[in-house]
Backbone as CSV, one residue per row, in Angstrom:
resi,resn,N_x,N_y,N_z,CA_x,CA_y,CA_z,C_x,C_y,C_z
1,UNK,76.773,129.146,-118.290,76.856,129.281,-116.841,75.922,128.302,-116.142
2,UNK,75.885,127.223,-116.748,74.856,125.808,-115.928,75.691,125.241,-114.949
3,UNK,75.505,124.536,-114.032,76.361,124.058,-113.023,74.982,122.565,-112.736
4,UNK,74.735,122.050,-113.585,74.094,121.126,-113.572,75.150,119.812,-113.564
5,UNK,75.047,118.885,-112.788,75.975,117.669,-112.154,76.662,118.243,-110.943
6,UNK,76.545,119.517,-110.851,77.718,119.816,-109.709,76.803,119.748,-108.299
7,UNK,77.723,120.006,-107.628,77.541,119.882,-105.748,77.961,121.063,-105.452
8,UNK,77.073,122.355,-104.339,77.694,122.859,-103.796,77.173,122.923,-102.250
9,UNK,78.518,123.709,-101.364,78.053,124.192,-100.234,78.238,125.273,-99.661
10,UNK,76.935,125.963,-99.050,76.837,127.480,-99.347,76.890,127.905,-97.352
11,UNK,78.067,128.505,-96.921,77.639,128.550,-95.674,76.934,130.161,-95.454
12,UNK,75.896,130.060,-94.259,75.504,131.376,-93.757,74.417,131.346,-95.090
13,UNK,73.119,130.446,-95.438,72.683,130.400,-96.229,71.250,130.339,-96.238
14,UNK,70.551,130.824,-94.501,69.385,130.732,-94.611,68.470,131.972,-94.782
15,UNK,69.362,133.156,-95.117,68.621,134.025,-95.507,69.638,135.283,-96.427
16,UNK,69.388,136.865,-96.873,70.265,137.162,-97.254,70.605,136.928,-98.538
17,UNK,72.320,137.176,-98.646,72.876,137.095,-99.923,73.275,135.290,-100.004
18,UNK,73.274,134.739,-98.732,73.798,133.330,-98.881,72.198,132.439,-99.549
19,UNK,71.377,132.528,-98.859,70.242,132.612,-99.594,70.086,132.564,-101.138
20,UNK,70.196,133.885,-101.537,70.476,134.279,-103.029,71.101,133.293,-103.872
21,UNK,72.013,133.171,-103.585,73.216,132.087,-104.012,72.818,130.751,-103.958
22,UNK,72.449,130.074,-102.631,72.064,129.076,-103.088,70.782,128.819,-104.101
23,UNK,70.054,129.522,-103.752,68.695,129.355,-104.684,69.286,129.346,-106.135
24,UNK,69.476,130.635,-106.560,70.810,130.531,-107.925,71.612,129.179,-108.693
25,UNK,72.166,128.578,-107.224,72.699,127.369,-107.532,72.057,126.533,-107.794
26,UNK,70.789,126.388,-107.435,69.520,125.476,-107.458,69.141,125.194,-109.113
27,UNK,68.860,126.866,-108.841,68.133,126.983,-110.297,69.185,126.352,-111.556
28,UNK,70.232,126.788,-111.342,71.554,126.503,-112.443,71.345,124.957,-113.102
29,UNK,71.067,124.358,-111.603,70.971,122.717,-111.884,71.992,122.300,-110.884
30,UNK,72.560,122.740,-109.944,73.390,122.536,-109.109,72.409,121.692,-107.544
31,UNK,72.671,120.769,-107.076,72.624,120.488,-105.937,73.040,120.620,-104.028
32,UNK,72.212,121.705,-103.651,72.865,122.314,-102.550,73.243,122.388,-101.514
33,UNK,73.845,122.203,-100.406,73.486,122.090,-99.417,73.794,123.764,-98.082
34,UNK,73.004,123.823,-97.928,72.185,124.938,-97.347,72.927,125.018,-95.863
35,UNK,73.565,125.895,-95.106,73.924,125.985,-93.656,73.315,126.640,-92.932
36,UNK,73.246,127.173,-91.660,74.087,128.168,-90.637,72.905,128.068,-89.123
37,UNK,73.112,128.528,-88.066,73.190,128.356,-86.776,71.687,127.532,-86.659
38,UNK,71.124,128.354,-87.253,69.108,128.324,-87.208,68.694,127.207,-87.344
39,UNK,67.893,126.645,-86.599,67.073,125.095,-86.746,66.282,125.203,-88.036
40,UNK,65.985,124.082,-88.596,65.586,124.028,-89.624,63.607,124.925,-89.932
41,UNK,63.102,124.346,-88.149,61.953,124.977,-88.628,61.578,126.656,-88.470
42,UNK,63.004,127.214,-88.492,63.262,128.727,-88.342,63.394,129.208,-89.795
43,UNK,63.664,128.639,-90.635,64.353,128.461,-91.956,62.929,128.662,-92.589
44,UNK,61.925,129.749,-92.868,60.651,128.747,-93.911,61.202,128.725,-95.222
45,UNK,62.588,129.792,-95.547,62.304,129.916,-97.050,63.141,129.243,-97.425
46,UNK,64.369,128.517,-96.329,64.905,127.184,-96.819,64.176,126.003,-97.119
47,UNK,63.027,125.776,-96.408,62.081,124.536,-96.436,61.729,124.838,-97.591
48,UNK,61.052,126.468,-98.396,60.924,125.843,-99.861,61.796,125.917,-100.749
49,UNK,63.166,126.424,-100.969,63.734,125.736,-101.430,64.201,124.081,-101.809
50,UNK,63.676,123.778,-100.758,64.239,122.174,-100.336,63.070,121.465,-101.277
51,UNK,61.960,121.892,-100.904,60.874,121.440,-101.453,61.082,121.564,-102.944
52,UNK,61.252,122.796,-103.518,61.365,122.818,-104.703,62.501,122.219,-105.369
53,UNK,63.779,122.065,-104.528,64.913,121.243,-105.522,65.273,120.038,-104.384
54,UNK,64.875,119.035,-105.180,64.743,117.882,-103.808,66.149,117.676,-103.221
55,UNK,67.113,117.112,-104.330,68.283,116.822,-104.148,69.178,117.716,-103.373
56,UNK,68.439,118.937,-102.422,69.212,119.410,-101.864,69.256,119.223,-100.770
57,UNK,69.650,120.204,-99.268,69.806,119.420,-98.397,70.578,120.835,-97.166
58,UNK,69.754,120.394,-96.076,70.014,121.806,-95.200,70.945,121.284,-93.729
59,UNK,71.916,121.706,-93.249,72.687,121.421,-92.558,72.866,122.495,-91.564
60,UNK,72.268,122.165,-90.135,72.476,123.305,-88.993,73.963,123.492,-88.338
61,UNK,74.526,123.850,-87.996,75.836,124.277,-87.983,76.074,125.645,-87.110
62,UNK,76.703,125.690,-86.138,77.268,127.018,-85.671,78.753,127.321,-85.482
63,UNK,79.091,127.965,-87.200,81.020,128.040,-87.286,81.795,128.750,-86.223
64,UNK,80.748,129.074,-85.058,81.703,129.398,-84.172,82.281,128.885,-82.911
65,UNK,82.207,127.307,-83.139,81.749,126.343,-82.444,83.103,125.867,-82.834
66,UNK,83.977,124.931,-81.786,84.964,124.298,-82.105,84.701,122.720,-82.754
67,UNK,85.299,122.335,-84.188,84.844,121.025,-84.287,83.578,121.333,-85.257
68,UNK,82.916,122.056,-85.708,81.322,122.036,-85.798,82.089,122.270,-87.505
69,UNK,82.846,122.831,-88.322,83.261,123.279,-89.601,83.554,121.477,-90.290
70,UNK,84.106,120.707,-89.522,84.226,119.512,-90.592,83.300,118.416,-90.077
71,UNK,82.288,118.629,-88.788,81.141,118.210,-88.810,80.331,118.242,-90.104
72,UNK,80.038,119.496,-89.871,79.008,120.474,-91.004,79.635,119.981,-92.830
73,UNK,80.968,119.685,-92.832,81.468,119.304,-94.108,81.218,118.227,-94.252
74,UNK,81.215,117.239,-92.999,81.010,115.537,-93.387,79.436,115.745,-93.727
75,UNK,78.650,116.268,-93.276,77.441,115.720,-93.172,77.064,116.380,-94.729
76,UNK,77.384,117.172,-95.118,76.721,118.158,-96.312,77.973,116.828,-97.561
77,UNK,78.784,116.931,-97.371,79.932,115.614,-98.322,78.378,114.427,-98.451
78,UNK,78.345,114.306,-97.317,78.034,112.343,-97.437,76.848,112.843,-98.107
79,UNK,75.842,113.866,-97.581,74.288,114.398,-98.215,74.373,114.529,-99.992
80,UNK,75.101,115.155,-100.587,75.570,115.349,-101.410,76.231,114.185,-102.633
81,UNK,77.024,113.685,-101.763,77.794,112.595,-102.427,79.308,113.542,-103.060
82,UNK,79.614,114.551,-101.532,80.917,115.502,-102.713,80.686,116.346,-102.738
83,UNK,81.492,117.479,-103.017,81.314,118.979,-102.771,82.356,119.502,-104.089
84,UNK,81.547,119.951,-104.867,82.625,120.260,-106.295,83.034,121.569,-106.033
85,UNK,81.825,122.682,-105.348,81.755,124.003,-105.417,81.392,124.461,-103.702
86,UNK,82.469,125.509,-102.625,82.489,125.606,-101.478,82.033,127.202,-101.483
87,UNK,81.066,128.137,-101.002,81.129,129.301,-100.894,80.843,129.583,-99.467
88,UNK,82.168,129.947,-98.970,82.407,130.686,-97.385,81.911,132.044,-97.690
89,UNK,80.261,131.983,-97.106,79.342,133.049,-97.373,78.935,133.764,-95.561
90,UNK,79.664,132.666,-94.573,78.551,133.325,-93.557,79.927,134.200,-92.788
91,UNK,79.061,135.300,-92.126,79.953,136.346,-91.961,78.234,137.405,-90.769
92,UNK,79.620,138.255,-90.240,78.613,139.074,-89.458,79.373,140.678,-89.609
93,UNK,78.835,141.998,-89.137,79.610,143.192,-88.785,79.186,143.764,-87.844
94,UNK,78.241,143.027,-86.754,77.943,143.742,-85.640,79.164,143.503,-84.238
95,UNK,79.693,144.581,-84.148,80.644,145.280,-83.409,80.284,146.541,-82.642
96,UNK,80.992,146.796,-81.998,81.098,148.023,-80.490,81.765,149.091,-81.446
97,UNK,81.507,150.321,-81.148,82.493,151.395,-81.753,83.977,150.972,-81.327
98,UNK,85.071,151.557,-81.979,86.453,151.769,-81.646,86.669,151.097,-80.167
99,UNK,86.662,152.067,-79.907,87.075,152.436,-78.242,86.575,151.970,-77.516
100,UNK,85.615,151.103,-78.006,84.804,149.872,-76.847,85.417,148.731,-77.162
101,UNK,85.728,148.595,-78.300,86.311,146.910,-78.538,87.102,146.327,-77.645
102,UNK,86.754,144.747,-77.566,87.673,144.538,-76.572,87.933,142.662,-77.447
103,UNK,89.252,141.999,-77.276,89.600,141.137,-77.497,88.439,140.010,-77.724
104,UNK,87.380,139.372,-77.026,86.259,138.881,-76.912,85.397,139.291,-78.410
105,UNK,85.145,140.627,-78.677,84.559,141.078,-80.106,85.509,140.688,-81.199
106,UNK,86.797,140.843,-81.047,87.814,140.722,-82.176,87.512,139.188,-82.417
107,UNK,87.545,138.101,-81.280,87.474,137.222,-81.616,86.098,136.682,-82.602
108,UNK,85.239,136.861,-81.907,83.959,136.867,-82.709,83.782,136.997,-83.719
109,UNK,84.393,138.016,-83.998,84.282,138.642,-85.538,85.355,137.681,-86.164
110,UNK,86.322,137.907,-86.114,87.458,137.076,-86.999,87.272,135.300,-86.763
111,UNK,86.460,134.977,-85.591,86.254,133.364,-85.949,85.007,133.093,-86.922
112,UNK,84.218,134.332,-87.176,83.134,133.974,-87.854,83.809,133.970,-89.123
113,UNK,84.149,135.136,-89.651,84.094,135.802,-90.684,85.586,135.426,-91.576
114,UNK,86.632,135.053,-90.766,87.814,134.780,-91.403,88.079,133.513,-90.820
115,UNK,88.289,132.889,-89.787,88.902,131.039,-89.224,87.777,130.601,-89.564
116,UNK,86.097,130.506,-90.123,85.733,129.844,-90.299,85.814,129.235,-91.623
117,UNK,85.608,130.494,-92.635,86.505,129.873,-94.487,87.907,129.471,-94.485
118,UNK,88.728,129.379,-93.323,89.659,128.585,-93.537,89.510,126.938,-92.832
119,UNK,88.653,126.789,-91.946,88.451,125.889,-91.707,87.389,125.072,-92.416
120,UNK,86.266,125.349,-93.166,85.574,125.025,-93.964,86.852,124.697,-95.139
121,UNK,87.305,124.988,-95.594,87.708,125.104,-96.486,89.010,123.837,-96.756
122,UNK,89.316,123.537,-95.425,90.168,122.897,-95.040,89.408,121.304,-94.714
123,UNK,88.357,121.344,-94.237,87.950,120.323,-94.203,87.128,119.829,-95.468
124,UNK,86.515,120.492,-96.993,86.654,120.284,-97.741,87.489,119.392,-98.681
125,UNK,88.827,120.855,-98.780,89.834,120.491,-99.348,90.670,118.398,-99.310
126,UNK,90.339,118.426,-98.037,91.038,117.161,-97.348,89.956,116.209,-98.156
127,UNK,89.216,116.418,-97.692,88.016,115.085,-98.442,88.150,114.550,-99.730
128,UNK,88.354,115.876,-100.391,88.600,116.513,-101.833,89.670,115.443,-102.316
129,UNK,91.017,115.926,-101.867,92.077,115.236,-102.068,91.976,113.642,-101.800
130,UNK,91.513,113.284,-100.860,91.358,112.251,-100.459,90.586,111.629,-101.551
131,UNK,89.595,111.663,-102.170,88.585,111.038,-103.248,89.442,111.537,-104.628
132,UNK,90.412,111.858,-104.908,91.138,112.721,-106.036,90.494,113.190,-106.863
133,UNK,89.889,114.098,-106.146,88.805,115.221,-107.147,89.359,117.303,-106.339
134,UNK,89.059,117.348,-107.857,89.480,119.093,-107.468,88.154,120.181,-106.941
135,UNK,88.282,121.343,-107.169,87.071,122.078,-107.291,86.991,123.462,-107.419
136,UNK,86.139,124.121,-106.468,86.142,125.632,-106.501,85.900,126.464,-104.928
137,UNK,86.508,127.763,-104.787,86.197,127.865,-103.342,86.076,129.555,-103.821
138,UNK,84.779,129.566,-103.632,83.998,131.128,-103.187,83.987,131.647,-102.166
139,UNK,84.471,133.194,-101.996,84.010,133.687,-100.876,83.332,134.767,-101.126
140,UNK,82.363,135.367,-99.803,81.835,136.197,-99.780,82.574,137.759,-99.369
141,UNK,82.874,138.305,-99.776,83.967,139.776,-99.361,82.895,140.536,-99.043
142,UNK,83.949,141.778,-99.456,83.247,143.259,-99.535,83.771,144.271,-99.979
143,UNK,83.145,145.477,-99.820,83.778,146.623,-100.669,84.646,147.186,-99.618
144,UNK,83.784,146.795,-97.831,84.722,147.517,-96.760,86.192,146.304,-96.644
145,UNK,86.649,145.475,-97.697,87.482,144.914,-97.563,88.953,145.747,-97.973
146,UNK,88.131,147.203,-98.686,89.469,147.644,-99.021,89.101,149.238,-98.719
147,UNK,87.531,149.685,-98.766,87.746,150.702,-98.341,86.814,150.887,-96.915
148,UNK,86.954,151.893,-96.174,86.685,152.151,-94.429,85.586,152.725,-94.502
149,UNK,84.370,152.207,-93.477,82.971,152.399,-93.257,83.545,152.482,-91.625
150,UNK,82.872,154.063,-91.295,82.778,154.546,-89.761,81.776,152.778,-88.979
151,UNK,82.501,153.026,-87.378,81.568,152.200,-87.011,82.114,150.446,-87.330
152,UNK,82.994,150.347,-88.353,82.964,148.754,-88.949,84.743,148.126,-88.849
153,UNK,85.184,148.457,-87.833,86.856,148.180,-87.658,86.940,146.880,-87.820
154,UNK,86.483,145.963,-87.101,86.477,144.872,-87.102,85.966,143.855,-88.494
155,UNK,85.167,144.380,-88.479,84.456,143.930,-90.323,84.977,144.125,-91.273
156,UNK,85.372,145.633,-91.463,86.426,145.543,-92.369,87.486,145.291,-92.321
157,UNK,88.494,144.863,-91.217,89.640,143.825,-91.264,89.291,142.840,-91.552
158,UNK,88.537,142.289,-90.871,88.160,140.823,-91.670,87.808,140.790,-92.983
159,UNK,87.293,141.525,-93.564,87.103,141.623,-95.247,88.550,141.599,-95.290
160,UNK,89.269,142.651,-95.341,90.681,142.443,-96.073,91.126,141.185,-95.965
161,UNK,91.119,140.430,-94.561,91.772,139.103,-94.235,91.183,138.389,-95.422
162,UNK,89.871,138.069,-95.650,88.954,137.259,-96.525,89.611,137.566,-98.020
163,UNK,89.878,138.809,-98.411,90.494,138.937,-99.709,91.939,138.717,-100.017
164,UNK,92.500,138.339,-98.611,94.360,137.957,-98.651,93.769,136.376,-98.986
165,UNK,92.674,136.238,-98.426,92.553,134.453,-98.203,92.467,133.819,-99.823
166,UNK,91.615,134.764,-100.299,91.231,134.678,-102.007,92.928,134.549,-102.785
167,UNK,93.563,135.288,-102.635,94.524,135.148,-103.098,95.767,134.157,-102.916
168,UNK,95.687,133.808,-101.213,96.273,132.784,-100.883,96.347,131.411,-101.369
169,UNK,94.848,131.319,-100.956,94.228,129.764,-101.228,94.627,129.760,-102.911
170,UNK,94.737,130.571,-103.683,94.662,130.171,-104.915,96.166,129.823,-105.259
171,UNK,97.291,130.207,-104.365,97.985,129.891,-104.541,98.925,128.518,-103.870
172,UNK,97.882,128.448,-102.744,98.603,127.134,-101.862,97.618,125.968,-102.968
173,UNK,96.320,126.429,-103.208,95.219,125.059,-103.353,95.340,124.602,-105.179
174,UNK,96.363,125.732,-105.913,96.549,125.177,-107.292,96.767,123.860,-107.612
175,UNK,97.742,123.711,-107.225,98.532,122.364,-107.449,97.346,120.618,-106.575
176,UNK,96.506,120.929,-106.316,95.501,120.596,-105.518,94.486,120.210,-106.443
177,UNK,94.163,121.380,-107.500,93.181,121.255,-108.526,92.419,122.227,-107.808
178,UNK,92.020,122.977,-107.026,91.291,124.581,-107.219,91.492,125.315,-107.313
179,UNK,90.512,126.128,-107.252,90.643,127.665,-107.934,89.474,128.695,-106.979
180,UNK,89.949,129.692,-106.689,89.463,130.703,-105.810,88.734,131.814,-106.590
181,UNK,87.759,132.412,-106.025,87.427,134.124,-106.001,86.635,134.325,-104.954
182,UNK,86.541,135.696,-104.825,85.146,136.204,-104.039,84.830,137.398,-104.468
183,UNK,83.507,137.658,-104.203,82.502,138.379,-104.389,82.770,139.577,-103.783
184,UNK,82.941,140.707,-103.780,83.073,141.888,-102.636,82.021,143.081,-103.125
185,UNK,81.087,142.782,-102.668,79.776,143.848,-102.804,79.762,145.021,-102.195
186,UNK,79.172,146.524,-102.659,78.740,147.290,-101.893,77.664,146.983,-100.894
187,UNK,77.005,147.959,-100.556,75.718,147.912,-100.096,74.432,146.810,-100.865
188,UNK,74.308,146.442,-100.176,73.016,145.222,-100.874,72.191,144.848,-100.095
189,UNK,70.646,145.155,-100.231,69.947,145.437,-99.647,69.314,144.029,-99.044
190,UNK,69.205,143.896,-97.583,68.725,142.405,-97.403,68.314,143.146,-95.384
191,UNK,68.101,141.612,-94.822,67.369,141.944,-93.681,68.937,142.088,-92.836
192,UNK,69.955,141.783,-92.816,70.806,142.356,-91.888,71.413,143.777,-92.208
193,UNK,71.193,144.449,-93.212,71.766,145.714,-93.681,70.760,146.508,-93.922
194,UNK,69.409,146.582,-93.613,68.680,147.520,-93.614,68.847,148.940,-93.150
195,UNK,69.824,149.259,-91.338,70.484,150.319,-91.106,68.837,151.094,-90.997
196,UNK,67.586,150.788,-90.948,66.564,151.364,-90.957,66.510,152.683,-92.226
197,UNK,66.626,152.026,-93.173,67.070,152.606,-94.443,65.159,152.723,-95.428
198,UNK,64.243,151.475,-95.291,63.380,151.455,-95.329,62.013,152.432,-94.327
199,UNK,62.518,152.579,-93.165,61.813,153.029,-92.854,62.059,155.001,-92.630
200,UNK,63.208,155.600,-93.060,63.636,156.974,-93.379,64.197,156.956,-95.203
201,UNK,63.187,157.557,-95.875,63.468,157.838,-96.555,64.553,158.583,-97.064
202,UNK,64.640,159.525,-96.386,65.399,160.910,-96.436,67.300,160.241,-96.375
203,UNK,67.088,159.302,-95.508,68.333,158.355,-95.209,68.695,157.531,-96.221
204,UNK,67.669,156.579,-96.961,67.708,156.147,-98.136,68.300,156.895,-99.278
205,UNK,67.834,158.132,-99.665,67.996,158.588,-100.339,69.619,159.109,-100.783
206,UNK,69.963,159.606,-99.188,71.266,159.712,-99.387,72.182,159.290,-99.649
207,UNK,71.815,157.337,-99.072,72.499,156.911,-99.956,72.946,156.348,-100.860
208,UNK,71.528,156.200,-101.972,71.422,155.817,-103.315,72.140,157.470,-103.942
209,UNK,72.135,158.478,-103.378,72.900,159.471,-103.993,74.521,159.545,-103.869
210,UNK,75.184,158.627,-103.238,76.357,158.307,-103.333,77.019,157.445,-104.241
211,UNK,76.029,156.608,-104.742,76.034,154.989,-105.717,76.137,155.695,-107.456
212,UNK,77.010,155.494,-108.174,77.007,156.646,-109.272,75.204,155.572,-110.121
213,UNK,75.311,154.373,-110.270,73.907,154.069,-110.861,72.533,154.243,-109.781
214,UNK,72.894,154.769,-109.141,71.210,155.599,-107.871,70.747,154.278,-107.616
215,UNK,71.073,153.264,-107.227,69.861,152.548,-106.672,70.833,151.135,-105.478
216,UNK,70.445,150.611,-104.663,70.767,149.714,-103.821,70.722,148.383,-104.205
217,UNK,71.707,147.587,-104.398,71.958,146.351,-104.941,70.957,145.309,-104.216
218,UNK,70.079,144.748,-105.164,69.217,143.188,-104.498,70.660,142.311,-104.497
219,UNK,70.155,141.192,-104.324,70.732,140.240,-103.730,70.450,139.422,-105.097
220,UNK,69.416,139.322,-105.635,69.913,139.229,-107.226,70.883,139.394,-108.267
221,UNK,71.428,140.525,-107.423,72.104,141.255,-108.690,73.645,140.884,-108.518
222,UNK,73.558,140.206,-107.109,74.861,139.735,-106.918,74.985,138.044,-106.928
223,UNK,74.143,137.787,-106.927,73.932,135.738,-107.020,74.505,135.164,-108.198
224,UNK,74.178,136.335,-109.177,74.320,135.654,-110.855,76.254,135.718,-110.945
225,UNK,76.588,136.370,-109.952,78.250,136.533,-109.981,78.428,135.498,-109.559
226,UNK,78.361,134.728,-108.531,78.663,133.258,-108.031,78.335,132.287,-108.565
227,UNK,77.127,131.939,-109.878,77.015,131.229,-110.279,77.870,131.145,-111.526
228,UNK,78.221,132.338,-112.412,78.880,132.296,-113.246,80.634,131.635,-112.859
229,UNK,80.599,132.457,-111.251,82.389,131.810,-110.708,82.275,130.326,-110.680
230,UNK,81.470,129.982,-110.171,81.132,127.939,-110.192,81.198,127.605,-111.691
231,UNK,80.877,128.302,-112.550,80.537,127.367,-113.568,81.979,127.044,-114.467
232,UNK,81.986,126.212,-115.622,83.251,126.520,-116.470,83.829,127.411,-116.691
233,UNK,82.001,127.874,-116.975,82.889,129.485,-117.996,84.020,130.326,-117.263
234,UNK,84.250,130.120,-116.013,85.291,130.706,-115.039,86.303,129.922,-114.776
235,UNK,86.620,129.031,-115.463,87.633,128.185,-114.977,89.008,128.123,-114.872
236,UNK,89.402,129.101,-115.612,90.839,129.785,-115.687,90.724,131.249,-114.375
237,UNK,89.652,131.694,-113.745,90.159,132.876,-113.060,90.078,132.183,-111.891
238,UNK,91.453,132.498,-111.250,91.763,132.813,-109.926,92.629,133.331,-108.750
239,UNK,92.382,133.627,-107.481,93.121,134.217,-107.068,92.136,136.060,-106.959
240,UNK,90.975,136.090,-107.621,90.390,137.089,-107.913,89.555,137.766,-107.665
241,UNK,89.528,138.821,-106.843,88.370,139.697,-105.909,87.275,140.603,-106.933
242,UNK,86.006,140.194,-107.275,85.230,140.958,-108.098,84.490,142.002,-107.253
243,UNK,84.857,143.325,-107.571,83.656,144.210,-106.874,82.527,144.621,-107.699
244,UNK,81.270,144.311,-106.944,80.027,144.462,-107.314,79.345,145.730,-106.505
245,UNK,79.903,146.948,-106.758,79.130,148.224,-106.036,78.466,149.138,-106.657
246,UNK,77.710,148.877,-107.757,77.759,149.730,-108.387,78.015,151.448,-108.742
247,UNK,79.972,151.339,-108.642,80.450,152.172,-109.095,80.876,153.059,-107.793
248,UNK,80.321,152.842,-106.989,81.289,153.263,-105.467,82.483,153.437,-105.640
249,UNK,83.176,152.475,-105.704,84.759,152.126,-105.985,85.504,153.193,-106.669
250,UNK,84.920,154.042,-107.935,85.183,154.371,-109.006,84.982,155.752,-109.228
251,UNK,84.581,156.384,-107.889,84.598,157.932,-107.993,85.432,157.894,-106.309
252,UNK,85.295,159.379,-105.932,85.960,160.423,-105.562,85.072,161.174,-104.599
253,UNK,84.560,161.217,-103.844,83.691,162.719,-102.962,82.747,162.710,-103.832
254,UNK,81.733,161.648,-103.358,80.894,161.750,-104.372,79.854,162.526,-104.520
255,UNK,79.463,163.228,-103.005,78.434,164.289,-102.962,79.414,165.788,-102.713
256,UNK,80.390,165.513,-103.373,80.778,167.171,-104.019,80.311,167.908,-105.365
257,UNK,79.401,169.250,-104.802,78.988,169.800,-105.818,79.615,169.642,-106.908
258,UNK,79.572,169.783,-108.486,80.881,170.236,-109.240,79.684,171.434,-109.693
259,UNK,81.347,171.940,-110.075,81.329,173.748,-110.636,80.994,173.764,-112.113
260,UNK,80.292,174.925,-112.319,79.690,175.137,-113.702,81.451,175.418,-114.466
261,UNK,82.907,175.531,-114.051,83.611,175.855,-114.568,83.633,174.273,-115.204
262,UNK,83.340,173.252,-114.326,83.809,171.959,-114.081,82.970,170.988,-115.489
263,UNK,81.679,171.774,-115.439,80.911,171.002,-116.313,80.938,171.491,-117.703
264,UNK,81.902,172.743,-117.838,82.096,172.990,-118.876,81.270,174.256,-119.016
265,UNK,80.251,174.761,-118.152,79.082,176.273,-118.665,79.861,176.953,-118.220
């Protein structure tokens, strides 16, 4: 799982799970280039990254900006020298309840989170073709891509959109020379999903008692999935949504008592 000679570009990457990933990519032997809205001297823990892997390279960018997606691709291409490996990582879920939404939020949400990995992706792709070289295109999902979190209408449509996209792209971008997946995580603990989870225990607790392995995913634990999708060793899967929740997915009512008939006493 080395990705040493390769190029990638990681959007929504100055803190977080995009973060994670690039550093990951760093370490692999991969060369990075780093995105999203924030000026660079907002960034400290991009600056040491940068510091520590020279050949990489940080690119300010706001994908919700018309024009700004194959800006942000030329400049991270030419920095680079090429983009072997693309992960459409930046994404948001702050939304209005239901019944407040209004067209203006929908947009927001779906230009961040879904028209911007197609437009990244697109201005890639083109370059790509153009130099006749193939590659890889990561996305960032979720678990609310298939199942419903109160509060998250908008977020989780766009997850689903993001996981039609996984499957799409793998089928328009074959013949192209790439290959697709994304990542679709539970809960993973970082500074936009805190939910003030750190500071109520009692809240915490509840819901590491929903997770069948009890504990809240680092951002570690999900990086080593994207580096393994970049590398060879993945080079035949695509088209393919990995969930990383530990075990959410895979039960039923999960804080239902069971019965001593149930456990067998």
């Amino acid at each position: 799982m080395q990705l040493r000679g390769k190029t990638a570009l990681v959007t929504g990457s100055s803190q977080g799970i995009g973060l994670a990933v690039a550093r990951a990519f760093a370490e692999a032997g991969a060369r990075v280039a780093l995105t999203s809205e924030r000026p660079p001297a907002a960034c400290p823990e991009v600056r040491e990254l940068l510091a520590a892997h020279p050949g990489s390279t940080y690119v300010e960018a706001d994908l919700t900006r018309d024009g700004a997606a194959e800006e942000m691709v030329r400049l991270a291409w030419n920095a680079l020298g090429g983009v072997d490996v693309l992960v459409n990582n930046v994404g948001t879920f702050r939304e209005p309840p239901l019944l407040e939404l209004s067209k203006r939020d929908f947009d927001f949400v779906f230009t961040l989170n879904v028209w911007s990995a197609v437009a990244v992706t697109q201005a890639v792709v083109r370059r790509a073709v153009a130099a006749g070289r193939g590659g890889r295109v990561l996305f960032s999902s979720s678990l609310n891509g298939t199942r419903s979190e109160p509060g998250h209408t908008l977020y989780d449509a766009s997850k689903g959109a993001v996981n039609a996209l996984t499957r799409q792209f793998a089928v328009e971008l074959a013949p192209l020379g790439f290959t697709t997946a994304a990542v679709a995580p539970g809960l993973v603990e970082t500074q936009l999903t805190d939910f003030g989870l750190r500071s109520d225990p009692a809240a915490r607790q509840a819901v590491i008692e929903q997770i069948p392995i009890r504990r809240i995913a680092t951002v570690e634990d999900v990086a080593g999935w994207y580096v393994f999708l970049a590398s060879d060793a993945a080079r035949y899967a695509t088209g393919v949504v990995i969930p990383l929740d530990g075990g959410l997915d895979a039960q039923q009512m999960a804080v239902r008592p069971i019965t001593a008939n149930e456990r067998g006493g």
